[in-house]
Structure formats: structure tokens, C-alpha cells
C-alpha positions in Angstrom: 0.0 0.0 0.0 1.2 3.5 -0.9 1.6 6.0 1.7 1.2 9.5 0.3 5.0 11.6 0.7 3.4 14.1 3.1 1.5 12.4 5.4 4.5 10.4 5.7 6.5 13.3 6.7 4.0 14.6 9.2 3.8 11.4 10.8 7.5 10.8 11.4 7.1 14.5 12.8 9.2 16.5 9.3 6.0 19.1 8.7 8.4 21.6 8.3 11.1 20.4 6.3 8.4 19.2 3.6 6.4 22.4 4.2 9.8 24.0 2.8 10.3 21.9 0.1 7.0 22.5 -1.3 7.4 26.1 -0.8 10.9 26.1 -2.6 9.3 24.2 -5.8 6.2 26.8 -5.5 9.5 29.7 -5.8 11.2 28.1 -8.4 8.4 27.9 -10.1 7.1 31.5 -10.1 10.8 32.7 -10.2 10.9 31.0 -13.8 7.9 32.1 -14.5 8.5 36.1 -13.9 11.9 35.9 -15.1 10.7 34.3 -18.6 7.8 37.4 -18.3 10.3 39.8 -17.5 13.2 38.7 -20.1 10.1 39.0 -22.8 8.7 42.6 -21.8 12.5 43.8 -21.8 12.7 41.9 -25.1 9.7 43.9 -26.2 10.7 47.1 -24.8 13.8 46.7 -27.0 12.6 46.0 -29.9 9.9 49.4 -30.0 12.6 51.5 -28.7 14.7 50.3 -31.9 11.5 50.6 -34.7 10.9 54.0 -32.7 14.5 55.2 -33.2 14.4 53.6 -37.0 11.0 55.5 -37.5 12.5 59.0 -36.3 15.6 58.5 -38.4 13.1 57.8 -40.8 11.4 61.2 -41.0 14.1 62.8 -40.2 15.8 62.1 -43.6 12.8 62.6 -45.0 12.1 65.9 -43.7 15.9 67.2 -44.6 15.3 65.6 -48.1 12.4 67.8 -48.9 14.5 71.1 -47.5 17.2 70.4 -49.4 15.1 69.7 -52.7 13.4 73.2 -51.8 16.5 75.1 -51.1 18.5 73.8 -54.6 15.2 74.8 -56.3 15.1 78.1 -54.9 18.6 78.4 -56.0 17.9 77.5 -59.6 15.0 80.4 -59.8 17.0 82.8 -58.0 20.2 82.6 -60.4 17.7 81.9 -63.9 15.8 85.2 -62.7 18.8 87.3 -61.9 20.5 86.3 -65.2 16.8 87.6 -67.1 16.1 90.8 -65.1 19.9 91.6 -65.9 19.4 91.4 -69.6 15.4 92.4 -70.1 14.6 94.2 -66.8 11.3 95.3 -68.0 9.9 92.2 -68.7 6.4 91.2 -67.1 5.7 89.4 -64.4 4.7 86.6 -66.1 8.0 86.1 -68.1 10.8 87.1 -65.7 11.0 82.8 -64.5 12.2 80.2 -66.6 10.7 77.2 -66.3 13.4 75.1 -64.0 14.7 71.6 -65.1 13.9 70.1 -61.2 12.5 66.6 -60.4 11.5 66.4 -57.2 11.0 63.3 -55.8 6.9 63.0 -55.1 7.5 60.2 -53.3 8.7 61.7 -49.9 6.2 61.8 -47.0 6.4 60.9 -43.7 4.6 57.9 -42.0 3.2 60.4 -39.3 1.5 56.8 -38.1 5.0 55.6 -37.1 5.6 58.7 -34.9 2.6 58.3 -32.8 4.9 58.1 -29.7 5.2 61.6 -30.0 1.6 62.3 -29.2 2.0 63.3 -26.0 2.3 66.9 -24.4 5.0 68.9 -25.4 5.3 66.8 -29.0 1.7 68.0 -30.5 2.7 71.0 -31.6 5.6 69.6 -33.9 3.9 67.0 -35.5 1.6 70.1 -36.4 4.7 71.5 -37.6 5.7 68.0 -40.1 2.6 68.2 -41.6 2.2 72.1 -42.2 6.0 71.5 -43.8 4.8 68.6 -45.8 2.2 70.6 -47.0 4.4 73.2 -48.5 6.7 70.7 -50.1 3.5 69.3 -52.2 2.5 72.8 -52.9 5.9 74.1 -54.5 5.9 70.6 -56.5 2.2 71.6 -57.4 3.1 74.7 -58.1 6.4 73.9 -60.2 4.6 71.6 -62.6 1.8 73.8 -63.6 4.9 76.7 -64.0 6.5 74.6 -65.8 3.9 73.1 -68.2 2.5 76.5 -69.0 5.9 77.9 -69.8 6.5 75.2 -72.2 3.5 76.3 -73.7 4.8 80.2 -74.3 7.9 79.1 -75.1 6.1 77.3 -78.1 4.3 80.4 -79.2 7.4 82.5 -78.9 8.8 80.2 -81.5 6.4 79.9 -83.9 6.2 83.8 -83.7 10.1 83.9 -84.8 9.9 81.6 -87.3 13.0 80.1 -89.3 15.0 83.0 -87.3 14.7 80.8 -84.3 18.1 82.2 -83.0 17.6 85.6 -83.7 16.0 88.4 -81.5 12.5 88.6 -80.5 10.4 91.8 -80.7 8.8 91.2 -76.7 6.6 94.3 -77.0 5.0 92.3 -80.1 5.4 88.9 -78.4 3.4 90.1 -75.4 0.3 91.2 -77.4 0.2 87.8 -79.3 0.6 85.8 -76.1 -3.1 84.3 -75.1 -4.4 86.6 -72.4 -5.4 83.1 -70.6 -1.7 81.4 -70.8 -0.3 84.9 -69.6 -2.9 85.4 -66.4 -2.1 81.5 -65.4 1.7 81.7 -65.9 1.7 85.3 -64.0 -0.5 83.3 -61.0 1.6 80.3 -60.9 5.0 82.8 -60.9 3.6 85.1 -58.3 2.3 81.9 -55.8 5.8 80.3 -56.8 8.0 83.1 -55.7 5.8 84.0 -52.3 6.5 80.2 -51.5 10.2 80.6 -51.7 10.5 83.8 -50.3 8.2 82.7 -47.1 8.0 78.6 -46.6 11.7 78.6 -46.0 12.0 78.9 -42.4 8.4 77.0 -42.3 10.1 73.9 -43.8 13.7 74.4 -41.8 12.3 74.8 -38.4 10.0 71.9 -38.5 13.3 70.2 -39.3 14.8 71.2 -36.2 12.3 71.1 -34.1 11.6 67.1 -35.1 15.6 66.7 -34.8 15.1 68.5 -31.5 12.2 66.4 -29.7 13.5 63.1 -31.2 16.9 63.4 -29.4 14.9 64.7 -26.5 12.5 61.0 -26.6 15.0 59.0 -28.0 18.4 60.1 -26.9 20.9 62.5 -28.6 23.5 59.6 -29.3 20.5 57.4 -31.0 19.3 60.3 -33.7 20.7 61.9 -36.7 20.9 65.3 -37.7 21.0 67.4 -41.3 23.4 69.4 -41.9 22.4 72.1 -44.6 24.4 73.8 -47.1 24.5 77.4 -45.8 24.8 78.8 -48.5 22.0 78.1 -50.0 19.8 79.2 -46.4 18.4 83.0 -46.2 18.3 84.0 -49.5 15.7 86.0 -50.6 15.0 86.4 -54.3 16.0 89.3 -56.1 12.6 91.4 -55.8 9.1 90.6 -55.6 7.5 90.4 -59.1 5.9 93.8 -60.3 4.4 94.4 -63.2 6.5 96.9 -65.0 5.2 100.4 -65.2 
């Protein structure tokens, strides 16, 4: 007949040394237990901190992508424009930009749903400031490819109203009356929206860079985040006047 372990104990009077071993296999079994819990949350913890610090980076580059694509753009108008306000200073509004051989890269935008760890107080206001900054981004790319379609479409009609000289000098006083009064309205539009969005979504764009580089390091750690360096050179120029319509 079997006599069951802890009975056994009790009656050769061990209570307490089987109390204890059943208490140590109860430890060691809850000990394994929370350690395997534990070892898996700071397994988990680890591996969102890491798609969080991949995420900033993310936007980051992102962001300083779209800045730099806007400031080298700015540059282009700014030097074009100089070069045809030196040589034709009375020109209309409408004709003093060139349409710029740019492509920007569409594709940029920032998975704002990745950087919902920054929705918390203090961080609100600069994810405001991403998306204000991608907006201006998509409206200068907007803006760039109805410019530059519509210029296309004068520079045709300038040619056809030279003729076999195509080389040779244009009469712009004539070449401004025979310009449709619809291509010249849309072209002076797009010019005028195109050069109040250089002049004034510069610092728009380049302090939401910052101030993402700034509350990343700030959540993440400065060590774990990168950071753009922009040409300075091409910062804090203003173009060369604001577009009047000569008198």
C-alpha cells in the first residue's frame, strides 16, 4: 500500500522540512515564471525603442530631403531670374521665370502613423509643424509643374512667332500682345504663388526640421538620432525682388 510523501512526513514528525520543500518548488516555479515574463517585456521594450529610433531617423531624412530639394530649387529660380532681369529688366511678371529643369521626388512623405509616440504633451505641436511642412513641399511641386507646363506652352508660341530665325532676336513688346491673355494670367499666378512660397516657406520647412531633430533626441536620446546638416549657402536668400508688373 502507498503511503502518500506528506502524510509520511508529518507522521515521522518533518511538517516543516516538507512544508519548505514544497514552498521552494512553488519559488522556483514562479521565479521562472516572472523571469521568462520579465526577459520578454524587456525583449519587447527593446525591440519598440529600436523601430521607434528607425522610425525618427526615418522622418528625419525625409524631412531634410524635402529642405534640401526646396532650397536647390530656390537656388535654380533665383540665379535663372537674376541672369533675365539683368538682360530684359522690363519684362512682365509673367515672363521674368524660366521654367526650371527640377524633379523632385513625389515620393517623400512621412509615416506620421509611425511617430505616434510623439503624441503626448509637449510633442503635439511639432507634428503640427511636419505636416504644415509637408504641405508646403507638395504645394511648391504643385506649383512647379503647372509653371513649368504652362511655360513650355509660351515658349512654343514664342517660337512659332520667330519663325526660321529661331536664334535671332524677339520683338517682346509684339510677343506680349500675341501671347493668349489666358496662358499669360495662369503663368503670371503660378510665378507670383511660386515666388511668395520661396520667399516665405523657407523657415516653415527648416524649423520643423529642427524642431523634429530636436524632440527626437529629446525621446530618444541624442546619441540614437541623426541630424542634417544644410548647405548654408543656400539658407536665407531672398530672391532678387518681388514680381511687379513693369510700369
Amino acid at each position: 500500500m502507498l503511503i502518500n510523501p506528506l502524510r509520511k512526513g508529518i507522521e515521522h514528525g518533518q511538517p516543516r522540512a516538507i512544508f519548505f520543500d514544497i514552498l521552494k518548488v512553488l519559488i522556483g516555479t514562479f521565479s521562472g515564471a516572472f523571469l521568462a515574463f520579465l526577459a520578454n517585456w524587456l525583449l519587447r521594450q527593446s525591440q519598440r525603442e529600436d523601430d521607434q529610433i528607425a522610425a525618427g531617423n526615418l522622418a528625419i531624412t525625409v524631412m531634410g530631403r524635402m529642405v534640401n530639394a526646396f532650397l536647390i530649387y530656390k537656388r535654380g529660380v533665383i540665379e535663372t531670374r537674376t541672369q533675365i532681369l539683368s538682360a530684359e529688366p522690363n519684362l512682365p511678371v509673367w515672363m521674368q521665370m524660366l521654367p526650371i529643369l527640377h524633379e523632385f521626388d513625389e515620393s517623400l512623405v512621412i509615416d506620421m502613423q509611425s511617430l505616434t509616440f510623439l503624441f503626448r504633451p509637449g510633442s503635439v505641436d511639432v507634428m503640427n509643424h511636419i505636416l504644415i511642412a509637408q504641405g508646403k513641399y507638395r504645394n511648391l511641386v504643385y506649383l512647379h509643374k503647372q509653371h513649368f507646363k504652362d511655360m513650355q506652352e509660351l515658349q512654343r508660341i514664342l517660337s512659332e512667332l520667330q519663325g526660321d530665325d529661331q536664334y535671332g532676336p524677339i520683338n517682346l513688346d509684339f510677343a506680349v500682345k500675341k501671347v493668349p491673355a489666358y496662358l499669360a494670367a495662369r503663368i503670371e499666378s503660378a510665378s507670383t504663388a511660386l515666388h511668395q512660397s520661396l520667399n516665405e516657406d523657407e523657415n516653415t520647412m527648416i524649423e520643423a526640421l529642427k524642431a523634429l531633430e530636436k524632440t527626437l533626441a529629446s525621446n530618444l536620446g541624442k546619441g540614437r538620432t541623426i541630424r542634417i546638416s544644410l548647405p548654408s549657402q543656400l539658407i536665407s536668400t531672398k530672391l532678387v525682388d518681388d514680381p511687379k508688373q513693369p510700369s
